[in-house]
C-alpha positions as CSV (number, residue, x, y, z in Angstrom):
1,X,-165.6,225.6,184.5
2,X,-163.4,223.4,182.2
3,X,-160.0,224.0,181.3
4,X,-157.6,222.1,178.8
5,X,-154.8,220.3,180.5
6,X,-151.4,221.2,179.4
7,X,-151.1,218.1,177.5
8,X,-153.8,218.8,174.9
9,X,-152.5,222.4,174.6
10,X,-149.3,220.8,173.5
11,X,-151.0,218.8,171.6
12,X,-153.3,221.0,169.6
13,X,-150.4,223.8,169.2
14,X,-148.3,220.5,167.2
15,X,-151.9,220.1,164.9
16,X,-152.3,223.5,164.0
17,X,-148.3,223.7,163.6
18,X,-148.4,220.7,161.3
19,X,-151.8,221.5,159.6
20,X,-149.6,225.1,159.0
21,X,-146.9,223.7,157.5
22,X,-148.6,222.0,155.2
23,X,-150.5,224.9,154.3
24,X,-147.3,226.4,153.2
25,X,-145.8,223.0,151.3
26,X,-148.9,223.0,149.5
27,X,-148.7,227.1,148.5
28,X,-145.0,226.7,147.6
29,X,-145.9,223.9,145.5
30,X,-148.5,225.6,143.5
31,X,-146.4,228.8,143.1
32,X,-143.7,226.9,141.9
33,X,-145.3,225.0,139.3
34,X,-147.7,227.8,138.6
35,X,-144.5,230.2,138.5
36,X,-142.7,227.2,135.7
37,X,-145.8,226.4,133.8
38,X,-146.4,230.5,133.6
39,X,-142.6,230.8,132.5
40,X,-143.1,228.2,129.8
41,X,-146.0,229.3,128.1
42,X,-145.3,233.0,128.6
43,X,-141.9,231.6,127.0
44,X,-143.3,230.5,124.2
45,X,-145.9,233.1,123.1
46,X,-142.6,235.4,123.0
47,X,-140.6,233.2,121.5
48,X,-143.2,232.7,118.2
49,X,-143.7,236.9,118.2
50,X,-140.2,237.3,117.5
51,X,-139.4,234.4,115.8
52,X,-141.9,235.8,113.2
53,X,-139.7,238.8,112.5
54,X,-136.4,237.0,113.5
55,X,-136.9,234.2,110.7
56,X,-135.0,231.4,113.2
57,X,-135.6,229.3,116.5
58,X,-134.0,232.0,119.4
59,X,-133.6,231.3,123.1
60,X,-135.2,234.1,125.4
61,X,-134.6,234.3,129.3
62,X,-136.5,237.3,131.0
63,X,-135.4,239.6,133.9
64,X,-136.2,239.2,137.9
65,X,-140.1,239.9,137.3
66,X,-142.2,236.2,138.2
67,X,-144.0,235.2,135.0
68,X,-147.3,234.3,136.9
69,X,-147.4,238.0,137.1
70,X,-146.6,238.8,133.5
71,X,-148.9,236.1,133.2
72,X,-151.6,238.1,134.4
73,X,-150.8,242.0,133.1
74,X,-148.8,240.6,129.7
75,X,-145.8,242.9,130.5
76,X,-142.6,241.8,130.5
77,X,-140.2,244.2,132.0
78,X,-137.2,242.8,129.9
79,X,-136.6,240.0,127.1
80,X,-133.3,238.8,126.4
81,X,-133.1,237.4,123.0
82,X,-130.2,234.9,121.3
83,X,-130.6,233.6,118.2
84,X,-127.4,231.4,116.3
85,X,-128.5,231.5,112.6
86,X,-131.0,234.9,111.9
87,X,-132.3,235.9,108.4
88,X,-132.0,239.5,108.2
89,X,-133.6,240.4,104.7
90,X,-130.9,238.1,102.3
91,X,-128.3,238.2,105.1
92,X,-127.5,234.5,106.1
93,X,-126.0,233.6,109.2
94,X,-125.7,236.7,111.3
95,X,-125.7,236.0,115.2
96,X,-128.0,238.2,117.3
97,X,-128.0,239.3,121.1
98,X,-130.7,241.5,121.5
99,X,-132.2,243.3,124.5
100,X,-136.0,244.2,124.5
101,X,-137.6,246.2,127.5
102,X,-141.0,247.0,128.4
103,X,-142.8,244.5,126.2
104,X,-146.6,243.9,126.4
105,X,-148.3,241.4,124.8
106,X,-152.4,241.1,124.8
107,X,-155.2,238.8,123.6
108,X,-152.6,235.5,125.0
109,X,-150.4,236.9,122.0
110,X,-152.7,236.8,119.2
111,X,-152.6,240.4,118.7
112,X,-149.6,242.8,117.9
113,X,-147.9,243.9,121.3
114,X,-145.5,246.7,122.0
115,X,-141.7,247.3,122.6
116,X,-140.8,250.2,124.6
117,X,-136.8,250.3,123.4
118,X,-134.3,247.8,122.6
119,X,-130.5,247.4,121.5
120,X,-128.5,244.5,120.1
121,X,-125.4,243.4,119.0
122,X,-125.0,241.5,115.3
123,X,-122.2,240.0,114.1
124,X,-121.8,238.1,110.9
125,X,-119.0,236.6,109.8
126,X,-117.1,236.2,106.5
127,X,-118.0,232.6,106.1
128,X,-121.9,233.8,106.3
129,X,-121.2,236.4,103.8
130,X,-119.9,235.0,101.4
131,X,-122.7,232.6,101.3
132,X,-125.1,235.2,101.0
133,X,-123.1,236.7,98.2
134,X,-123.7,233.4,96.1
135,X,-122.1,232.0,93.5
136,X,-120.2,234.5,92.6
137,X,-117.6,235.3,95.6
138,X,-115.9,232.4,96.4
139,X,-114.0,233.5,99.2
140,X,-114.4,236.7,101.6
141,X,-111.8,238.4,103.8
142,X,-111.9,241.0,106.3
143,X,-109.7,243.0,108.1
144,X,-109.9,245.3,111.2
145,X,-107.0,247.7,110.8
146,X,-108.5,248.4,107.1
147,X,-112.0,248.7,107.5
148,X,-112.2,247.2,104.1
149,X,-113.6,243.4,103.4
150,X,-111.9,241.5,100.0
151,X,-114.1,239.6,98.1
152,X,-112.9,237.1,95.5
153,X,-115.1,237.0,92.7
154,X,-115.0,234.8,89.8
155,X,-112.8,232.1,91.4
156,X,-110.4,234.6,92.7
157,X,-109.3,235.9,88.9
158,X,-111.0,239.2,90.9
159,X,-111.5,241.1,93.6
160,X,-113.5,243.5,95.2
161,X,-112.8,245.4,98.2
162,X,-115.9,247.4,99.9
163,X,-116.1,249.0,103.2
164,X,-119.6,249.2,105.4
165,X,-120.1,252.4,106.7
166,X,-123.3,254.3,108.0
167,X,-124.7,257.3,106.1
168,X,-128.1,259.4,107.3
169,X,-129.1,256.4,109.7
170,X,-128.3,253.1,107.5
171,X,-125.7,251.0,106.7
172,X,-123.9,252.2,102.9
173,X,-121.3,249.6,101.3
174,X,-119.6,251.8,99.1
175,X,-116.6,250.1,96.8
176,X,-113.0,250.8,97.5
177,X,-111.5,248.6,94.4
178,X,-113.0,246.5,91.7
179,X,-110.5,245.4,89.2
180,X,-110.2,241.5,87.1
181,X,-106.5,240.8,86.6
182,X,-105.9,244.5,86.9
183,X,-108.7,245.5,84.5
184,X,-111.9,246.9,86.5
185,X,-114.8,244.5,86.8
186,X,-118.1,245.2,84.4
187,X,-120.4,247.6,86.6
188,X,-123.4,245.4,86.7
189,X,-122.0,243.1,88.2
190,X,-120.2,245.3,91.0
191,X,-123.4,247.0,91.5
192,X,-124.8,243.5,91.6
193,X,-122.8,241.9,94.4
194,X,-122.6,245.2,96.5
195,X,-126.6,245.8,96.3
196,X,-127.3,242.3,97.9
197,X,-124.7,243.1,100.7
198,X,-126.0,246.4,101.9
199,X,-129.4,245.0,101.7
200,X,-128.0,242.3,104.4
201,X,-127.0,245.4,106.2
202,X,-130.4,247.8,106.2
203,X,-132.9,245.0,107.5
204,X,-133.3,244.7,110.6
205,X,-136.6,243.7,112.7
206,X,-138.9,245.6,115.2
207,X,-137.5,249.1,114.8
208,X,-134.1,248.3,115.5
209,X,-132.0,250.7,113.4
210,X,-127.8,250.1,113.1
211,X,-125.8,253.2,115.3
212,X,-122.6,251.6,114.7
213,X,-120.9,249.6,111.9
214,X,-117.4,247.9,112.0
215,X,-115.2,245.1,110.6
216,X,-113.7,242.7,112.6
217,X,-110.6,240.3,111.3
218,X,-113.7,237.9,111.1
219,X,-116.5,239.8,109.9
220,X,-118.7,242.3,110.5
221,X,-120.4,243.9,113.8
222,X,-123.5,246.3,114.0
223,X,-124.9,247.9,117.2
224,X,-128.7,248.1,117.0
225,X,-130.9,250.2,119.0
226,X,-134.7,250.9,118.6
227,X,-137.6,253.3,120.3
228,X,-141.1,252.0,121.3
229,X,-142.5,250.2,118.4
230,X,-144.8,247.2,117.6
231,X,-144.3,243.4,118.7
232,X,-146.7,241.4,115.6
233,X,-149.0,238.9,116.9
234,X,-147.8,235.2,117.0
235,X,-148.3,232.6,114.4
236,X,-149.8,229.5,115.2
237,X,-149.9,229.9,119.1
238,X,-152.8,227.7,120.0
239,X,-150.6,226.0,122.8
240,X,-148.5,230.1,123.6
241,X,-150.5,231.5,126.0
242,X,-149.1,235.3,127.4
């Protein structure tokens, strides 16, 4: 009966050591690039769903959950969205920090998805107002201790001061003071100029209604939050697979 010196014990413990080892190198590699390739193209499908509702490029980071995962079931257990320049309805220029949880996305994004709740913080500042205001207001100011914002309209010969509040679940810009070289300012085109601005202020994407509305010495903030409610398919994903 045969037996195996110590010697090539040694030496087939070190093989199957080594040959181990490898094993693993090899399995870490592939999770890892499997893990950053899932990351990027789950990354993208995402991104071109809310872009479509966001109307801007936005930068989204996700929580702890590994995307070759997601990759697999399409949930996400939370989406963390930033976006620098959003188009909210005629709004120009309001910045966005949002918070999505529980999404799912199906069919590699192609078909609407679902949000389970979400929150974020807006703020838009006067400079971004008064460009959405248009020709008209030249120059906006805001102030905090006021709660009022003072728009000069018509090269600054008059102003308009109007205060954001929110009445039965939406934003309301109701006018404080209207007046052109102490005179009041024609109606129409009050009406005109406040109508745009509370539109900015009542459209918001994917179910995210405004809780809380204030005025900042440089602007305005909104707190959003939203229930469950629909995530719309991606546009021109071909390359965004979820």
């Amino acid at each position: 009966m045969s037996t195996k010196s110590p010697s090539t014990l040694t030496v087939n413990r070190r093989a199957l050591v080594i040959a181990l080892v490898v094993v693993a190198i090899l399995l870490a590699t592939v999770l890892v690039g499997g893990e950053a390739y899932a990351r990027h193209q789950v990354s993208q499908c995402i991104s071109s769903q809310f872009e479509k509702d966001m109307g801007s490029k936005i930068d989204v980071s996700f929580g702890p959950k590994p995307m070759l995962i997601t990759w697999i079931d399409g949930k996400v257990g939370q989406v963390k969205v930033d976006s620098a320049d959003s188009k909210f309805g005629p709004a120009v220029g309001m910045v966005v920090h949002a918070r999505f949880n529980n999404v799912e996305v199906s069919d590699n994004g192609r078909t609407a998805g679902t949000i389970g709740s979400s929150s974020a913080d807006v703020t838009w500042g006067n400079d971004g107002i008064r460009e959405t205001l248009g020709g008209l207001v030249s120059d906006v100011k805001s102030s905090a201790s006021s709660g009022m914002l003072t728009l000069d309209v018509l090269g600054g010969i008059a102003q308009l001061q109007v205060k954001p509040q929110i009445k039965n679940g939406v934003v309301e810009v109701e006018t404080m003071s209207a007046a052109l070289l102490g005179v009041g300012l024609p109606t129409d085109l009050v009406s005109g100029i406040v109508d745009v601005f509370t539109q900015s202020l009542q459209s918001y994407p994917l179910g995210l209604k405004p809780t809380e509305v204030k005025v900042t010495d440089n602007g305005i903030a909104v707190q959003l939050a939203g229930g469950r409610t629909e995530l719309p398919a991606a546009q021109g994903n071909n390359n965004a697979s979820c």
